[in-house]
BAZA-848941 format. One line per field, with one value per residue: residue number from 1; residue in one letter; x, y, z of N, C-alpha, C, O, CB in turn. Coordinates in steps of 0.1 Angstrom, whole numbers. Atoms other than C-alpha are relative to their C-alpha. Glycine has a CB too. Layout:
# residues N
i = NUM|...
aa = A|...
n_c1 = X|...
n_c2 = Y|...
n_c3 = Z|...
ca_c1 = X|...
ca_c2 = Y|...
ca_c3 = Z|...
c_c1 = X|...
c_c2 = Y|...
c_c3 = Z|...
o_c1 = X|...
o_c2 = Y|...
o_c3 = Z|...
cb_c1 = X|...
cb_c2 = Y|...
cb_c3 = Z|...
END
This chain:
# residues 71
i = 1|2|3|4|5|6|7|8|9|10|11|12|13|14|15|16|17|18|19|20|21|22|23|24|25|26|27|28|29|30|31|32|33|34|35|36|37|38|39|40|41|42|43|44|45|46|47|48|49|50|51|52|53|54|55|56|57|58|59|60|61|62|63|64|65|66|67|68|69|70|71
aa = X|X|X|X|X|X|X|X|X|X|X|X|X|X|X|X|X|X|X|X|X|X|X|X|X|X|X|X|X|X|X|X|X|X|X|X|X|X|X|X|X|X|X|X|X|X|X|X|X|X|X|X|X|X|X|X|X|X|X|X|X|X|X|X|X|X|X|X|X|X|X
n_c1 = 2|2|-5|14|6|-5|-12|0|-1|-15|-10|-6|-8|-12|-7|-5|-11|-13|-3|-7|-12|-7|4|-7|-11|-4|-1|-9|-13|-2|-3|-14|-8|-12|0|-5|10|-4|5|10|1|0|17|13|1|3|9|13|0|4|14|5|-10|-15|5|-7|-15|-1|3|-11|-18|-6|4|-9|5|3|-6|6|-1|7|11
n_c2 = -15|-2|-17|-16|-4|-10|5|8|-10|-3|13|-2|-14|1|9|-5|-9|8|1|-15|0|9|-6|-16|2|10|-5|-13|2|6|-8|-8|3|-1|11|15|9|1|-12|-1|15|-5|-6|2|3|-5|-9|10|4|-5|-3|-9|-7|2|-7|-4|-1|-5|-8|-9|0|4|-9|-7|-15|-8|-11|-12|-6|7|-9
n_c3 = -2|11|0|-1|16|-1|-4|10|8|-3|5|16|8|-3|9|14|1|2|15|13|-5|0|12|7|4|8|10|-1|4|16|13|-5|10|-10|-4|9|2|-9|-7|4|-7|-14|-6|-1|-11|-13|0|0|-12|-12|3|-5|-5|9|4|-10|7|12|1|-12|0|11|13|7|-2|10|7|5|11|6|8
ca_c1 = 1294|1284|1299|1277|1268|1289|1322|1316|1317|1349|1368|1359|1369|1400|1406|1396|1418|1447|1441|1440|1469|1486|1471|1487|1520|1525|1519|1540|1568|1564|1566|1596|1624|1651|1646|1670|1649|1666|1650|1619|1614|1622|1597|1571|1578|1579|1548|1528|1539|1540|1501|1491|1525|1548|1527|1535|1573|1572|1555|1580|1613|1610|1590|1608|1603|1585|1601|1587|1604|1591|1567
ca_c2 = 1704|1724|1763|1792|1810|1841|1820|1799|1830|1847|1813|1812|1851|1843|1815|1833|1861|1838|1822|1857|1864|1835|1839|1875|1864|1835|1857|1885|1864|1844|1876|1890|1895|1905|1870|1838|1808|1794|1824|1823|1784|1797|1821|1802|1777|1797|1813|1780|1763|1790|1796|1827|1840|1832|1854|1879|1876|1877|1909|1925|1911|1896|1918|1938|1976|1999|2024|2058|2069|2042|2053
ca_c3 = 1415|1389|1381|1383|1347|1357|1366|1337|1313|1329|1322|1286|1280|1299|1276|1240|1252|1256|1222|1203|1222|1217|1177|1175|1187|1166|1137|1147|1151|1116|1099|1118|1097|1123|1136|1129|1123|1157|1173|1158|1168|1206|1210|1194|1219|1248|1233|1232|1260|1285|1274|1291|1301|1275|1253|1275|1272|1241|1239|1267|1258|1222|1200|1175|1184|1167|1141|1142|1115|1094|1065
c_c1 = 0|5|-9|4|16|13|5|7|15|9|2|5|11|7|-1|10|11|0|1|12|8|4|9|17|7|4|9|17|3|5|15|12|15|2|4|-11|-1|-10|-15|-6|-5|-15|-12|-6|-2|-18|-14|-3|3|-16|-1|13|12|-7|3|14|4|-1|9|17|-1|-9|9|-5|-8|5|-6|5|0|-10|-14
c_c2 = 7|19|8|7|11|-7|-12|12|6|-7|-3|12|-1|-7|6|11|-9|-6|10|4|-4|2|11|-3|-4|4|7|-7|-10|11|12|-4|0|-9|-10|-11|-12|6|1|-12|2|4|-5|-13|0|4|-12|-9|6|5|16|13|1|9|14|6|6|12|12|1|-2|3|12|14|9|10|12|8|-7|4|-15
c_c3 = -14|0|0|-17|-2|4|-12|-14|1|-6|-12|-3|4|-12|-17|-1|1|-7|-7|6|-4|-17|-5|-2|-9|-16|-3|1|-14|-4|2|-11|6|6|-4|4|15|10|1|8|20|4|-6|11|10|-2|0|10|9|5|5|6|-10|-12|5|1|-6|-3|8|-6|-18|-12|-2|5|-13|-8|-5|-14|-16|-10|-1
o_c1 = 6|2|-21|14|25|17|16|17|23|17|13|13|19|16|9|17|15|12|11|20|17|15|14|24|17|12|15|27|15|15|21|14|25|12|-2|-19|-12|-16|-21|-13|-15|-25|-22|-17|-6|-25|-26|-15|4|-19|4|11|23|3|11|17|11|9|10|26|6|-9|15|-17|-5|6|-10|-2|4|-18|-25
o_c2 = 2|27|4|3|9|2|-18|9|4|-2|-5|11|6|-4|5|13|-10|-8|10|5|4|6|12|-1|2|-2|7|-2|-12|10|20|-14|-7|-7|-16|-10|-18|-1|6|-10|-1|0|1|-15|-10|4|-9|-12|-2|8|23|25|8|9|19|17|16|16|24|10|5|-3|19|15|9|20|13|16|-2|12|-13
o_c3 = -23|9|-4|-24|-10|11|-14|-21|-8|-14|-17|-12|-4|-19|-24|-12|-11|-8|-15|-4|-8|-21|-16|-12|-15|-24|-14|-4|-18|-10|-4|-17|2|12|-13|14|17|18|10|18|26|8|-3|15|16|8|2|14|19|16|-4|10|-10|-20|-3|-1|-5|-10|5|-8|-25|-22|6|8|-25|0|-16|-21|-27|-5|-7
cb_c1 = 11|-17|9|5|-23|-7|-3|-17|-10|3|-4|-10|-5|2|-9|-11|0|6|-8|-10|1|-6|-13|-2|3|-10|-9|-4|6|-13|-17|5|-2|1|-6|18|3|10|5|0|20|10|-4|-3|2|11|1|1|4|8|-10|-8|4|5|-9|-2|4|-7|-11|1|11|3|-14|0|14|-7|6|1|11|-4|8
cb_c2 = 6|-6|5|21|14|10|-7|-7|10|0|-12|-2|15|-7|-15|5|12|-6|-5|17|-4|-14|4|16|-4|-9|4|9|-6|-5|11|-6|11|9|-1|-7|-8|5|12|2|-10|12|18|-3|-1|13|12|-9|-8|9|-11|-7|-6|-20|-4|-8|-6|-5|-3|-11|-16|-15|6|-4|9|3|-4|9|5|-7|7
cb_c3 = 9|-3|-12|19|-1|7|17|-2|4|12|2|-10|3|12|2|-9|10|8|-6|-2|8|6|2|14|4|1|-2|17|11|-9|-3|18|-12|10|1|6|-15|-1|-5|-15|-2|1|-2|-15|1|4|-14|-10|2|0|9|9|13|-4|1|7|-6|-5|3|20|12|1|2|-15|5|2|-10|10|3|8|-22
END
């Protein structure tokens, strides 16, 4: 059986969005500074082997907040 054009397509944009995703996290938590190296390890763990969800997570529970009063 062979996939249709338009079911083929969806699948890959699913999939480069959950590499830049995955991509953004990974970065975001390297450069975290509020993060023990423990911690850091964790969520890149969760963030690689939950694929699509653990990204996700991350983004909910274990990104640092932002500081508006930050310059």
């Amino acid at each position: 059986m062979s996939m249709s054009l338009g079911l083929m397509l969806i699948f890959i944009s699913i999939l480069v969005v959950d590499l830049m995703l995955m991509i953004f996290c990974l970065i975001n938590i390297s450069k975290s500074t509020k993060k023990s190296r423990k911690s850091k390890i964790g969520w890149a763990l969760i963030v690689i082997i939950l694929n699509l969800i653990g990204p996700l997570f991350y983004l909910i529970f274990g990104r640092e907040k932002y500081n508006k009063n930050r310059i």
